[in-house]
CHARMM internal coordinates of N, CA and C (Angstrom, degrees):
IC EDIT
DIST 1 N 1 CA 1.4525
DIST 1 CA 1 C 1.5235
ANGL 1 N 1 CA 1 C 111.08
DIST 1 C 2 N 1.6476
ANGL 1 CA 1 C 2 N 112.55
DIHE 1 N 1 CA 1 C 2 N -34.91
DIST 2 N 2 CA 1.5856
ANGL 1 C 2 N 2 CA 102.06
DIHE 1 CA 1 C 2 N 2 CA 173.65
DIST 2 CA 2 C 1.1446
ANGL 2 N 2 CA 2 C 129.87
DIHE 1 C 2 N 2 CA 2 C -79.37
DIST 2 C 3 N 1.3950
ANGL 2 CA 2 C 3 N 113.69
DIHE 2 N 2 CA 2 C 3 N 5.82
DIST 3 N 3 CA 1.6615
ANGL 2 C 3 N 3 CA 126.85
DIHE 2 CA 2 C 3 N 3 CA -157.42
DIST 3 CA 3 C 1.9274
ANGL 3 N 3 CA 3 C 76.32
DIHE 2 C 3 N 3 CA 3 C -108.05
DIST 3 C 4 N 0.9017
ANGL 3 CA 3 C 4 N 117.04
DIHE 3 N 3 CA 3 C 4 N -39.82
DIST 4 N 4 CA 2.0747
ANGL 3 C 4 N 4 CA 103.89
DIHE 3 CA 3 C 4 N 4 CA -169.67
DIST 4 CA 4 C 1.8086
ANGL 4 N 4 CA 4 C 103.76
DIHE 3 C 4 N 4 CA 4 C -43.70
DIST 4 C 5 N 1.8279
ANGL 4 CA 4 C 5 N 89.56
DIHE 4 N 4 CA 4 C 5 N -65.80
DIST 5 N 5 CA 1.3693
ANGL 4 C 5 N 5 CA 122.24
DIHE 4 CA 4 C 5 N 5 CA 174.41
DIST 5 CA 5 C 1.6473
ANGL 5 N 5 CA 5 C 129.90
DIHE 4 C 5 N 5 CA 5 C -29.42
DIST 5 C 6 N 1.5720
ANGL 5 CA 5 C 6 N 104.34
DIHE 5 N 5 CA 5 C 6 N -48.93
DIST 6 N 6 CA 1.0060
ANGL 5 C 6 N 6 CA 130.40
DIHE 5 CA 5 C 6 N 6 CA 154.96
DIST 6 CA 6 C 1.6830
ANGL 6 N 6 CA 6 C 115.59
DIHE 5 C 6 N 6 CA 6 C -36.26
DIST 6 C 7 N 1.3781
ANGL 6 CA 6 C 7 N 102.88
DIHE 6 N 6 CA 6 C 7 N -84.09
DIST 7 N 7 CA 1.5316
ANGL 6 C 7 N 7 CA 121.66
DIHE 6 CA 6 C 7 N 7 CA 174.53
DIST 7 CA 7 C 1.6782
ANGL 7 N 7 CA 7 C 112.48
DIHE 6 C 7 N 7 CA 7 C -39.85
DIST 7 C 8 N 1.0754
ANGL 7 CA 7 C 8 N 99.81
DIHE 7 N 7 CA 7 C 8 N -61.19
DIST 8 N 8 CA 1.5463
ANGL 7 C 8 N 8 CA 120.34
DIHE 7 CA 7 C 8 N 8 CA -168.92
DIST 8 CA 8 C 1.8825
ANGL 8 N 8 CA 8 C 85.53
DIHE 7 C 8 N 8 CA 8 C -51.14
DIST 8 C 9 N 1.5590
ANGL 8 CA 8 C 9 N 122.61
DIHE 8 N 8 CA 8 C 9 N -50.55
DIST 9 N 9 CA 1.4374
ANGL 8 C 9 N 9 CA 98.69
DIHE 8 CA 8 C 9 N 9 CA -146.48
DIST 9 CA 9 C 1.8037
ANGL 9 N 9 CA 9 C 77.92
DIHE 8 C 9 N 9 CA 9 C -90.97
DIST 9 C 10 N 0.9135
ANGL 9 CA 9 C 10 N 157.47
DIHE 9 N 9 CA 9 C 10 N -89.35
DIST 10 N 10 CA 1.4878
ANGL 9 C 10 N 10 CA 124.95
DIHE 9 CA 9 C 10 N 10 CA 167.59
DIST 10 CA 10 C 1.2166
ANGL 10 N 10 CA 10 C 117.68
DIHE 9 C 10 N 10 CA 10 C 33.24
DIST 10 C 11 N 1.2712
ANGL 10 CA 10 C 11 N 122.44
DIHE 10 N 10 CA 10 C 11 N -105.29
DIST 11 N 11 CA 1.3706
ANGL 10 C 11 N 11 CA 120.55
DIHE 10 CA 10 C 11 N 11 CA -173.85
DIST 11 CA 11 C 1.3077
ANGL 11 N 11 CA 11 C 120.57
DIHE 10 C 11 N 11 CA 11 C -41.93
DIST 11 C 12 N 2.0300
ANGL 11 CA 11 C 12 N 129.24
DIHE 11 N 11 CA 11 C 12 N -42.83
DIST 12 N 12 CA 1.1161
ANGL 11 C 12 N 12 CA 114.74
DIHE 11 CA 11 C 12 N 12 CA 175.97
DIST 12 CA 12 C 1.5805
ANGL 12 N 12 CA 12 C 109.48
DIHE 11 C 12 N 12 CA 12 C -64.20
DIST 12 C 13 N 1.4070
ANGL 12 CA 12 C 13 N 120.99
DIHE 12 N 12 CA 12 C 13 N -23.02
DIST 13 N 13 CA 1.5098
ANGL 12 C 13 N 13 CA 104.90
DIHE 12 CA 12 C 13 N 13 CA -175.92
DIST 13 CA 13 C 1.0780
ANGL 13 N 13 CA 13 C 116.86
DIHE 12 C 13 N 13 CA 13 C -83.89
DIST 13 C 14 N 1.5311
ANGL 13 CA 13 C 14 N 134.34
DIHE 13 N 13 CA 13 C 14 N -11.64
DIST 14 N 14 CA 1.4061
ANGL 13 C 14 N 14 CA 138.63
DIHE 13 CA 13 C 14 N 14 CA 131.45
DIST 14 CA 14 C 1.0897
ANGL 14 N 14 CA 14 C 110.90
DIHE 13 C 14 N 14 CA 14 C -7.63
DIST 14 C 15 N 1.5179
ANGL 14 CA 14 C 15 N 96.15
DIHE 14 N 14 CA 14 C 15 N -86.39
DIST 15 N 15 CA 1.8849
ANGL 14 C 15 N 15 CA 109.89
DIHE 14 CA 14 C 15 N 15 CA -151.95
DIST 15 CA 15 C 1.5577
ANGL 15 N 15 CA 15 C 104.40
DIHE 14 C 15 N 15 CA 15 C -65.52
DIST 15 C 16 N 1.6200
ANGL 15 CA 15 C 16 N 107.24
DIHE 15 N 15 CA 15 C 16 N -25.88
DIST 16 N 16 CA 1.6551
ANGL 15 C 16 N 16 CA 102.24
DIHE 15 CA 15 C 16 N 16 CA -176.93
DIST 16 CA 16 C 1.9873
ANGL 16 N 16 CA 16 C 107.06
DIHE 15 C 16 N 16 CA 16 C -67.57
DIST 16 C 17 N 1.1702
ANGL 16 CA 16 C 17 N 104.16
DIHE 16 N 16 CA 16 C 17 N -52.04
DIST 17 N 17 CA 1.4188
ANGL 16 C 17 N 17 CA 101.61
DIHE 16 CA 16 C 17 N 17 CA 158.29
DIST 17 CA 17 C 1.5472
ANGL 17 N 17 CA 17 C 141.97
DIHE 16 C 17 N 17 CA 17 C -33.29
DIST 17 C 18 N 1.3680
ANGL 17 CA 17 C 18 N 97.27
DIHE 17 N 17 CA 17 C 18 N -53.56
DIST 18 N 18 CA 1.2265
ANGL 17 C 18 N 18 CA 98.26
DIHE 17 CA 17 C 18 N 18 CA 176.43
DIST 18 CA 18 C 1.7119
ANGL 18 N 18 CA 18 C 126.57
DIHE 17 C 18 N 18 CA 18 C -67.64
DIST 18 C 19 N 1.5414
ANGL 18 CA 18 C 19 N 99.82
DIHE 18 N 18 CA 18 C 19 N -33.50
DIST 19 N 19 CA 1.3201
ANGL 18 C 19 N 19 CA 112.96
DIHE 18 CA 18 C 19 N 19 CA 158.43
DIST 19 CA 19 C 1.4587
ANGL 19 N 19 CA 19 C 132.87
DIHE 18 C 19 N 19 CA 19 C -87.18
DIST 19 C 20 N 0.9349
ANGL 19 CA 19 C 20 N 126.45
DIHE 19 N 19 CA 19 C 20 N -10.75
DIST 20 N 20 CA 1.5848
ANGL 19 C 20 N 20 CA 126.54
DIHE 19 CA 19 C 20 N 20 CA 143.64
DIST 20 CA 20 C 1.6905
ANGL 20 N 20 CA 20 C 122.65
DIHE 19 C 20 N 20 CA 20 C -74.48
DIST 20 C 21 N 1.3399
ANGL 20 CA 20 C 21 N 114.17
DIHE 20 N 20 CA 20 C 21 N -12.84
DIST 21 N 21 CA 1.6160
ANGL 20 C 21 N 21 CA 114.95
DIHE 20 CA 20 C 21 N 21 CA 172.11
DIST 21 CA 21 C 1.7917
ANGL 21 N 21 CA 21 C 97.94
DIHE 20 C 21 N 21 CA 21 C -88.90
DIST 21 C 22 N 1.5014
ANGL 21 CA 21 C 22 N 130.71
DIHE 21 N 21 CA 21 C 22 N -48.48
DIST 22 N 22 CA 1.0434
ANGL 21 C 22 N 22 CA 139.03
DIHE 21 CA 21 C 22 N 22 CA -178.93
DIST 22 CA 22 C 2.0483
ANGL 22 N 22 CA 22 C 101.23
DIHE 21 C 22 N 22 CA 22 C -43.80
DIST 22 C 23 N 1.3725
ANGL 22 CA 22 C 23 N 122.26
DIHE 22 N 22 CA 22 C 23 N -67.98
DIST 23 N 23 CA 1.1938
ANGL 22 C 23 N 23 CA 111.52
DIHE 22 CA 22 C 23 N 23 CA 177.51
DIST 23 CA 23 C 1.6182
ANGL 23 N 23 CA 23 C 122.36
DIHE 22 C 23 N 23 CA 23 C -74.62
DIST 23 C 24 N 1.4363
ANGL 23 CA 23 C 24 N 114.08
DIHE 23 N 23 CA 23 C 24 N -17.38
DIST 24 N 24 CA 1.5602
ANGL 23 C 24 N 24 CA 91.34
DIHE 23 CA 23 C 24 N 24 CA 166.92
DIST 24 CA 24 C 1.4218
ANGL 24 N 24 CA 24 C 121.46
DIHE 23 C 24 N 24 CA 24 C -78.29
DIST 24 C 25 N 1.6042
ANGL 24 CA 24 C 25 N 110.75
DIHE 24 N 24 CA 24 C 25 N -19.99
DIST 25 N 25 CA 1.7723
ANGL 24 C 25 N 25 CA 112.87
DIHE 24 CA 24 C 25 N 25 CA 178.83
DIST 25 CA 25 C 1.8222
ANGL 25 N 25 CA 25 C 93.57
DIHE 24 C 25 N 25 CA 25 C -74.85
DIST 25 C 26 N 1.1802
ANGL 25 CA 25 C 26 N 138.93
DIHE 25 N 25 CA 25 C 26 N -30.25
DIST 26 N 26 CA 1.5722
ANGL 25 C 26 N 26 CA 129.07
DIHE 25 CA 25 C 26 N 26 CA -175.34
DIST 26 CA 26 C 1.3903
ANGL 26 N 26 CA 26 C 84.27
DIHE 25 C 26 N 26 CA 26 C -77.95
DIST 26 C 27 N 1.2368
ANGL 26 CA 26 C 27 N 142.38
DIHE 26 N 26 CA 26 C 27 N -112.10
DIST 27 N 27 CA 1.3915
ANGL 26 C 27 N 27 CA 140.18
DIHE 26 CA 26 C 27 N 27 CA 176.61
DIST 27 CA 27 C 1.4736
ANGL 27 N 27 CA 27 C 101.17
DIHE 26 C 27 N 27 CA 27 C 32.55
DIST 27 C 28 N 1.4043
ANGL 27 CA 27 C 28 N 97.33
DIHE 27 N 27 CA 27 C 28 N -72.45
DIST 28 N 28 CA 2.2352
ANGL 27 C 28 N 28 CA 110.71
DIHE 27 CA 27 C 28 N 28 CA -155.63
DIST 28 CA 28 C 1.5252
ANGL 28 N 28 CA 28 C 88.02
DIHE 27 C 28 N 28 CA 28 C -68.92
DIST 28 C 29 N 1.1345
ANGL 28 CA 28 C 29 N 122.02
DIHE 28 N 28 CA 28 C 29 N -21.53
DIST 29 N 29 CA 1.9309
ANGL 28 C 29 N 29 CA 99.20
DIHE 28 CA 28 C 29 N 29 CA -156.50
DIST 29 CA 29 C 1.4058
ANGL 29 N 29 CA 29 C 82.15
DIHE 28 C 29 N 29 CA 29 C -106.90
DIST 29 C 30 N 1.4181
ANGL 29 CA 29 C 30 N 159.15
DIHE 29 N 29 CA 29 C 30 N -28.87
DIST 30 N 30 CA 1.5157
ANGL 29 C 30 N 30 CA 143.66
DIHE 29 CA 29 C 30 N 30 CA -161.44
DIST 30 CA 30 C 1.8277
ANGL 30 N 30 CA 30 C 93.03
DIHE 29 C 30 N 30 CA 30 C -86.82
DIST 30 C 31 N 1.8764
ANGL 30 CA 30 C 31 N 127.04
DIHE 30 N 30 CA 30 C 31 N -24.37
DIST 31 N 31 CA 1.1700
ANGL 30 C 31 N 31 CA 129.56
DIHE 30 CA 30 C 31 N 31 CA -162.28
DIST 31 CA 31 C 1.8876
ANGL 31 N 31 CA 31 C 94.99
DIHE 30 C 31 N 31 CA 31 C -83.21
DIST 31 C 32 N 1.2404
ANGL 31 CA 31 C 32 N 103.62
DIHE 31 N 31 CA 31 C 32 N -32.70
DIST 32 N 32 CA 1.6440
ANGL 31 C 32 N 32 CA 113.62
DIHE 31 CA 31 C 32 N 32 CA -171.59
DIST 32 CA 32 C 1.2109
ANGL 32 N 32 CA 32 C 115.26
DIHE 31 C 32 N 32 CA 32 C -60.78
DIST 32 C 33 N 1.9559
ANGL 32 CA 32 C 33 N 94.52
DIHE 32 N 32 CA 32 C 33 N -63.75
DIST 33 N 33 CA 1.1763
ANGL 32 C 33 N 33 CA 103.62
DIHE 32 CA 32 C 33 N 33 CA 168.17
DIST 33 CA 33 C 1.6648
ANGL 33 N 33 CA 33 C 151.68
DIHE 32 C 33 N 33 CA 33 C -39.43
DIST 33 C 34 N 1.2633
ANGL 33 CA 33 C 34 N 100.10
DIHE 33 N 33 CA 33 C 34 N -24.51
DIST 34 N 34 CA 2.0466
ANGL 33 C 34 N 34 CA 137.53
DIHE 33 CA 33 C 34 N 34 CA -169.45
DIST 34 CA 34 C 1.3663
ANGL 34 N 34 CA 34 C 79.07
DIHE 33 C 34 N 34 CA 34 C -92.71
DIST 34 C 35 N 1.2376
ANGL 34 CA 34 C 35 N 144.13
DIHE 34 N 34 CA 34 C 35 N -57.43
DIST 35 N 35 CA 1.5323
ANGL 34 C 35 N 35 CA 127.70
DIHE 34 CA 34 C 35 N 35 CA -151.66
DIST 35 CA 35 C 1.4792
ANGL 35 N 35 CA 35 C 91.37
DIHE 34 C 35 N 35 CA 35 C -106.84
DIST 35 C 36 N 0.9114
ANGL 35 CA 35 C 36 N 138.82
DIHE 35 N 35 CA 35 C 36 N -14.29
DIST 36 N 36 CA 1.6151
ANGL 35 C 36 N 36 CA 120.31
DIHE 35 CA 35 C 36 N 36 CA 171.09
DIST 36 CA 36 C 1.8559
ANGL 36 N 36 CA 36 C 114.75
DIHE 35 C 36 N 36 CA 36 C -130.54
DIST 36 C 37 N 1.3235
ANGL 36 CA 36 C 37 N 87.71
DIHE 36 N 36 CA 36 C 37 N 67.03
DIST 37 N 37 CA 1.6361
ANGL 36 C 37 N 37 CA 79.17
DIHE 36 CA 36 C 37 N 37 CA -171.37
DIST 37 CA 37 C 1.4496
ANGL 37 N 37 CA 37 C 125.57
DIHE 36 C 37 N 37 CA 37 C -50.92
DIST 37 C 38 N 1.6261
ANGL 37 CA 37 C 38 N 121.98
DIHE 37 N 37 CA 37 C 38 N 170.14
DIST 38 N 38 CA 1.4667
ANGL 37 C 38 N 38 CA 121.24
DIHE 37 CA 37 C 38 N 38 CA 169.04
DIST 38 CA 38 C 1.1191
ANGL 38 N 38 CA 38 C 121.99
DIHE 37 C 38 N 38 CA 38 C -54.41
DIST 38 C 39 N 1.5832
ANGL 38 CA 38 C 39 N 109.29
DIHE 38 N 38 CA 38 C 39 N -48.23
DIST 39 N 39 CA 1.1718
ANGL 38 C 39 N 39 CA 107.58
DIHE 38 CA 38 C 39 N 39 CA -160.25
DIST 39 CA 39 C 1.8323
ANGL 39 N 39 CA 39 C 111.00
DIHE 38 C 39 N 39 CA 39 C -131.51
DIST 39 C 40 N 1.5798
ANGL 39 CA 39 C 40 N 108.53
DIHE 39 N 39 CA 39 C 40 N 121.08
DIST 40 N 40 CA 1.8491
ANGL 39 C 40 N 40 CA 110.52
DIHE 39 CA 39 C 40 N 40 CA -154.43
DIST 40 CA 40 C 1.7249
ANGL 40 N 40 CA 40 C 81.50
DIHE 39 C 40 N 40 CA 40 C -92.88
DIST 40 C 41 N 1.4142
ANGL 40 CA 40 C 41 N 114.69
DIHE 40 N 40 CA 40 C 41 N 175.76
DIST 41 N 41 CA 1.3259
ANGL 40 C 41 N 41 CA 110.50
DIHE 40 CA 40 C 41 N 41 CA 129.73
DIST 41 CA 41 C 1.3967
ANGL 41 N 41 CA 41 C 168.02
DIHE 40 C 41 N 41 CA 41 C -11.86
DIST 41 C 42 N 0.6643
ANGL 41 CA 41 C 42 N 101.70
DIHE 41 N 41 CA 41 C 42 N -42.22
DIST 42 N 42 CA 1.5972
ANGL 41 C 42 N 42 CA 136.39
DIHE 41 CA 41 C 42 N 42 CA 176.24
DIST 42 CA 42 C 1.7160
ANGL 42 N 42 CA 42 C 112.18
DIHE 41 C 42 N 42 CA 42 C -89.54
DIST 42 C 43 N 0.8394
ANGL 42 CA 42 C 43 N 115.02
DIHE 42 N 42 CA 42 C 43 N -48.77
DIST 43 N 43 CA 1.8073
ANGL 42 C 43 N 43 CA 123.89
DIHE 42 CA 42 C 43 N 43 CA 147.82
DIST 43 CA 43 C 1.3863
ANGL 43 N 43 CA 43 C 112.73
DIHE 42 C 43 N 43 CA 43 C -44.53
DIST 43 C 44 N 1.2870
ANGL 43 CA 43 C 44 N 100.89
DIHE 43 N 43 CA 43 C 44 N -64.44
DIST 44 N 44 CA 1.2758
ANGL 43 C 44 N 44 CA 117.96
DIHE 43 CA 43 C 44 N 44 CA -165.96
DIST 44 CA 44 C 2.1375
ANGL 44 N 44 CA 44 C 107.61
DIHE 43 C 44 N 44 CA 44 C -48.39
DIST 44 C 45 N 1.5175
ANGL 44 CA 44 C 45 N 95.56
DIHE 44 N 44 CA 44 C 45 N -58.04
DIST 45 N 45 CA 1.5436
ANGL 44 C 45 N 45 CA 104.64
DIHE 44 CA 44 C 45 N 45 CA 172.07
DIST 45 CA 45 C 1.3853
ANGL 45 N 45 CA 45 C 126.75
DIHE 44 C 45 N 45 CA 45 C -69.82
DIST 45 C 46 N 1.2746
ANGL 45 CA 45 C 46 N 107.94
DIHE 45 N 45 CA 45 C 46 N -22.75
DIST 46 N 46 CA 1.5149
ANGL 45 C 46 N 46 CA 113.90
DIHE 45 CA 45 C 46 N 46 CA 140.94
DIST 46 CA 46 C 1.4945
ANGL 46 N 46 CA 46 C 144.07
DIHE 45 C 46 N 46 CA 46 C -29.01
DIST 46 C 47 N 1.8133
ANGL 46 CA 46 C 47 N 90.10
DIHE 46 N 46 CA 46 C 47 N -83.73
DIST 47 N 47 CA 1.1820
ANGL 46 C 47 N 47 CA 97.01
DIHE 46 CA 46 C 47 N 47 CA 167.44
DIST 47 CA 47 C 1.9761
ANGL 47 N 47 CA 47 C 117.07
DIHE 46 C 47 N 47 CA 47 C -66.48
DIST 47 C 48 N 0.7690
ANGL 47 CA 47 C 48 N 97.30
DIHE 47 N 47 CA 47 C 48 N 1.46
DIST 48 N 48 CA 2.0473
ANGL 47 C 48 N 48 CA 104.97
DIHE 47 CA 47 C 48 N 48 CA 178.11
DIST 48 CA 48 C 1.3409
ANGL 48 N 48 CA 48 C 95.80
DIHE 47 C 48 N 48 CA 48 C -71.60
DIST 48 C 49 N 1.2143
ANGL 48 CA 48 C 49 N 98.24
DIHE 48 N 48 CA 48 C 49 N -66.57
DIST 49 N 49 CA 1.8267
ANGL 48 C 49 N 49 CA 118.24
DIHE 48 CA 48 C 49 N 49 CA -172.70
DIST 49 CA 49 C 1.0774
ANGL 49 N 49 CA 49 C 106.15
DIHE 48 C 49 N 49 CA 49 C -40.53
DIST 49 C 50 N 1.0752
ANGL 49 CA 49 C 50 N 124.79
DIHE 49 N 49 CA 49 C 50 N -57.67
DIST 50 N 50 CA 1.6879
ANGL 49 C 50 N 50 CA 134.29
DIHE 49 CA 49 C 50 N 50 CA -164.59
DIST 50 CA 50 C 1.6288
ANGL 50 N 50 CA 50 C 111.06
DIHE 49 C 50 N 50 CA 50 C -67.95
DIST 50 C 51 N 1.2759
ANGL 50 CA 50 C 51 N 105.39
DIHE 50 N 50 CA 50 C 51 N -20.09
DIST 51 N 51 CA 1.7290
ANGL 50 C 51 N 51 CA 109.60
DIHE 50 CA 50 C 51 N 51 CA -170.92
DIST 51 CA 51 C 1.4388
ANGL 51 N 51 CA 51 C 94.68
DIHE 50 C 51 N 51 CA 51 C -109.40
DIST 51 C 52 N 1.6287
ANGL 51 CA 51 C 52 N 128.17
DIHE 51 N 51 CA 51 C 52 N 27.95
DIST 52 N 52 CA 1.3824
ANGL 51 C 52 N 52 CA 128.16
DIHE 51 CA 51 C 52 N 52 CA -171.67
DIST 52 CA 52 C 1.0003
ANGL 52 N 52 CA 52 C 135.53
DIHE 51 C 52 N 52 CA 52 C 39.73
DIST 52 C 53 N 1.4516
ANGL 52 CA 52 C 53 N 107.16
DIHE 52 N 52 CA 52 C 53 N 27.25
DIST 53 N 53 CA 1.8502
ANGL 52 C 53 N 53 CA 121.79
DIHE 52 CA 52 C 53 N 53 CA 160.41
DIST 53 CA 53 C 1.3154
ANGL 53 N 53 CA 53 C 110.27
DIHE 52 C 53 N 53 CA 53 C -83.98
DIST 53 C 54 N 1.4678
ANGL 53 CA 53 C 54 N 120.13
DIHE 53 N 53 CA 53 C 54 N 152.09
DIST 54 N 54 CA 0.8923
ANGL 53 C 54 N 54 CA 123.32
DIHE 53 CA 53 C 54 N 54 CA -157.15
DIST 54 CA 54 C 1.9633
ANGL 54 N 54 CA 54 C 82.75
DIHE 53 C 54 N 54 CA 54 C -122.44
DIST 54 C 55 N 1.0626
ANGL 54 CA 54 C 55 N 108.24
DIHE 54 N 54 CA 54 C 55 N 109.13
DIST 55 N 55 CA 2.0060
ANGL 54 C 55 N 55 CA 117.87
DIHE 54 CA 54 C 55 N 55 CA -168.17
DIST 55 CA 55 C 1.5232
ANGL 55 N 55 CA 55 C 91.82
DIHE 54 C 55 N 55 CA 55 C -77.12
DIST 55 C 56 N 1.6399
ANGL 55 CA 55 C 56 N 123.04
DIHE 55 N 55 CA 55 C 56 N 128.56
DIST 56 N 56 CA 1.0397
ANGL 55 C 56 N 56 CA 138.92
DIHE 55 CA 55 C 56 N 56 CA 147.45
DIST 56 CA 56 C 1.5623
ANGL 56 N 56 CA 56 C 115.13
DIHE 55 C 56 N 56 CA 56 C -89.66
DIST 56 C 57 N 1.0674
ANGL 56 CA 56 C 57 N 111.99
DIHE 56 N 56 CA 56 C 57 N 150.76
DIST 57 N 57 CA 1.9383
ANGL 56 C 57 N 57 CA 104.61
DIHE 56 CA 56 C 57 N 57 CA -171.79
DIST 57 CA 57 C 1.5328
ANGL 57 N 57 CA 57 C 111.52
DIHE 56 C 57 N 57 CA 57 C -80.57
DIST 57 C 58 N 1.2976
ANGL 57 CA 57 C 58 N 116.87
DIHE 57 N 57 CA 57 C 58 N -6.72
DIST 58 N 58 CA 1.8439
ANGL 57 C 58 N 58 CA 115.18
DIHE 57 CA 57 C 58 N 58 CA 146.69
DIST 58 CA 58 C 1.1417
ANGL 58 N 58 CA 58 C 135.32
DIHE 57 C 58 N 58 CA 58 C -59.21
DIST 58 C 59 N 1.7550
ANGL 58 CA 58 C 59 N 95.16
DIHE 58 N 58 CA 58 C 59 N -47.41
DIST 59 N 59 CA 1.4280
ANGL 58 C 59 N 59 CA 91.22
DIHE 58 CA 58 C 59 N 59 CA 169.69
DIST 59 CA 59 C 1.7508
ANGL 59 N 59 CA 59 C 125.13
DIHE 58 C 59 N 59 CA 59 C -66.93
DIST 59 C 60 N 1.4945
ANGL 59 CA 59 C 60 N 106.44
DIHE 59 N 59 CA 59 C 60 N -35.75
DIST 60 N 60 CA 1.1630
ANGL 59 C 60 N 60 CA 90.86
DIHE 59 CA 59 C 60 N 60 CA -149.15
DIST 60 CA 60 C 1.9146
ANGL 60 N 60 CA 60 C 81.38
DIHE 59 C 60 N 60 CA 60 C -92.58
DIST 60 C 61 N 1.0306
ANGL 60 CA 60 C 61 N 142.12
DIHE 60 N 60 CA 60 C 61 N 29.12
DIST 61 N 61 CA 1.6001
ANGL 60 C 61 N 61 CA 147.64
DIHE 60 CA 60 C 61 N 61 CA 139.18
DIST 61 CA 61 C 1.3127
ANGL 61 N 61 CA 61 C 107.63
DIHE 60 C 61 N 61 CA 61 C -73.29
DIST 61 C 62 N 1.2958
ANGL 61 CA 61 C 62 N 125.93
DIHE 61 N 61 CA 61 C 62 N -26.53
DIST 62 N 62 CA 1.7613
ANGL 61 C 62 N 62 CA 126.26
DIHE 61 CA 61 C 62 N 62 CA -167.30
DIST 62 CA 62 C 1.7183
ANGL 62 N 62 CA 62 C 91.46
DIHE 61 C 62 N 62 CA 62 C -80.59
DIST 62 C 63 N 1.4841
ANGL 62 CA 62 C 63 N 103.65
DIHE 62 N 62 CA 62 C 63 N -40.08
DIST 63 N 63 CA 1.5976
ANGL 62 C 63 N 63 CA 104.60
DIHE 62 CA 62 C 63 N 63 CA -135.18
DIST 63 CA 63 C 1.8970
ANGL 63 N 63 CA 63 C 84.40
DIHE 62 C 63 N 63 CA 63 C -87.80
DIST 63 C 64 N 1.6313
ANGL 63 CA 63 C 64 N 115.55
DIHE 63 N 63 CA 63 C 64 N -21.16
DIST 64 N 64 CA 1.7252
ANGL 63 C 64 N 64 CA 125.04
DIHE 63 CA 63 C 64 N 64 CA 175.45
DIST 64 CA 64 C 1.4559
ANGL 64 N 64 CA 64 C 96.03
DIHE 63 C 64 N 64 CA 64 C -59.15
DIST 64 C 65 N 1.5536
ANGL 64 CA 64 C 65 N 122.28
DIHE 64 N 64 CA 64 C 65 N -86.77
DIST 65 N 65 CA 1.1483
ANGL 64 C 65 N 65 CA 134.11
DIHE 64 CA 64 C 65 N 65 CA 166.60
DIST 65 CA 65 C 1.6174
ANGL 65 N 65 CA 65 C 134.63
DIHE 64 C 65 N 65 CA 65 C -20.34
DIST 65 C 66 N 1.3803
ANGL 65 CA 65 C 66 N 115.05
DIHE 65 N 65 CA 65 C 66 N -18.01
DIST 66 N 66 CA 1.5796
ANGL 65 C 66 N 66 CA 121.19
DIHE 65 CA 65 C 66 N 66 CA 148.77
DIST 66 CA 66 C 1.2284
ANGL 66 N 66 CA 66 C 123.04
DIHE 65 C 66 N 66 CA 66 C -99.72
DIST 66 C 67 N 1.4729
ANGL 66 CA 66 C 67 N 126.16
DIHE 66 N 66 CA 66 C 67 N -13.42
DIST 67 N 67 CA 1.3893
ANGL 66 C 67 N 67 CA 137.84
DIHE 66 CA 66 C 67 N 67 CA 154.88
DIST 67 CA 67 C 1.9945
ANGL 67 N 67 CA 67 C 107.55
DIHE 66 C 67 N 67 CA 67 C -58.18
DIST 67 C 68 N 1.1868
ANGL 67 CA 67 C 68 N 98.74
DIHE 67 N 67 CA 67 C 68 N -62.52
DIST 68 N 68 CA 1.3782
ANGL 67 C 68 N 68 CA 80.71
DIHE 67 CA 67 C 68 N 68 CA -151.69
DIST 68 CA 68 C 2.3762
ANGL 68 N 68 CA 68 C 79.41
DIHE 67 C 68 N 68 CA 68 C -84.82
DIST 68 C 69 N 1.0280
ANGL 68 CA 68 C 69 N 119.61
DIHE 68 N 68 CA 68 C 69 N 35.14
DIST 69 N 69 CA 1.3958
ANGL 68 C 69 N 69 CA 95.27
DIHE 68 CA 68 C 69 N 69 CA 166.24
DIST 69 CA 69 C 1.2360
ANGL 69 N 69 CA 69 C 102.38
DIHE 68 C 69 N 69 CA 69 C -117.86
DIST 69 C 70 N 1.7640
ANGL 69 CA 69 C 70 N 123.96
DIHE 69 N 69 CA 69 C 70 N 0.11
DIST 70 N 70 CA 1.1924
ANGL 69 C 70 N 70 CA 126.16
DIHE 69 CA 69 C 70 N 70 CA 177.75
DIST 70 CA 70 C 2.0455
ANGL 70 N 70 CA 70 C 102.88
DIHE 69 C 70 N 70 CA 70 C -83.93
DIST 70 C 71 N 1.3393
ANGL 70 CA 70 C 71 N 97.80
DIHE 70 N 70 CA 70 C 71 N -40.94
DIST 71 N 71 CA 1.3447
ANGL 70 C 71 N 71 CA 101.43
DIHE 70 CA 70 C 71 N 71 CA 169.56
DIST 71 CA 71 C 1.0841
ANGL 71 N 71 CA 71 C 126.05
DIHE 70 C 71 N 71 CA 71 C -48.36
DIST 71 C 72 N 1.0986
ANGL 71 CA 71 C 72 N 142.13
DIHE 71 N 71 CA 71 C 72 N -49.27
DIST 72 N 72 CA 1.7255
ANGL 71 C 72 N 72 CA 171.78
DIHE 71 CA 71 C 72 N 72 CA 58.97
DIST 72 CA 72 C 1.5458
ANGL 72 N 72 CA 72 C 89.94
DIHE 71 C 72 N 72 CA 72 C 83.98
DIST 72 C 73 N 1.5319
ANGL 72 CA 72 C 73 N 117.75
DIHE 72 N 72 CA 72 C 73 N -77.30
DIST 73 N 73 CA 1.1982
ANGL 72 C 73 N 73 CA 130.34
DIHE 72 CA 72 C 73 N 73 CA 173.36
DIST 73 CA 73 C 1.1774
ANGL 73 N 73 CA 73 C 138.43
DIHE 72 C 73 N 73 CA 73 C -40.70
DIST 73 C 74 N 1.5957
ANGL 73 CA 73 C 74 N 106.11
DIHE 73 N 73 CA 73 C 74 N -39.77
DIST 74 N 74 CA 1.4567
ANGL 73 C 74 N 74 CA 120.08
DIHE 73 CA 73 C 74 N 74 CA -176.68
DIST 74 CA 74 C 1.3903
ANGL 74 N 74 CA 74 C 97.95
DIHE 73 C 74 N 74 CA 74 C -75.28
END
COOR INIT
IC SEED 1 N 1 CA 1 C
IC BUILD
């Protein structure tokens, strides 16, 4: 009977584990992400350039400002 008990509390401390490591690694990577985004400025006028836009610093503030308000969301 102590060997079920045993197992049984095992496995719940498994699954509690596994799901408390699952939201602190989402937690750390959405907190990382907000302070170091993918994509800066400078990318941003880059990649403009390259698609033969010619980046004004409005636009590419419009185009920051729906990036990080899409982030915002998630």
């Amino acid at each position: 009977m102590s060997t079920i008990w045993v197992v049984l509390i095992a496995i719940v401390a498994l699954i509690a584990g596994v799901a408390l490591g699952f939201f602190l690694a989402r937690k750390y990577m959405m907190d990382y992400l907000k302070k170091n985004p993918p994509i800066n400025e400078q990318m941003l006028r880059t990649l403009m350039m390259q698609m033969g836009q010619k980046p004004s610093q409005k636009k590419i503030n419009q185009m920051m400002r729906s990036m990080n308000d899409q982030m915002d969301k998630k």
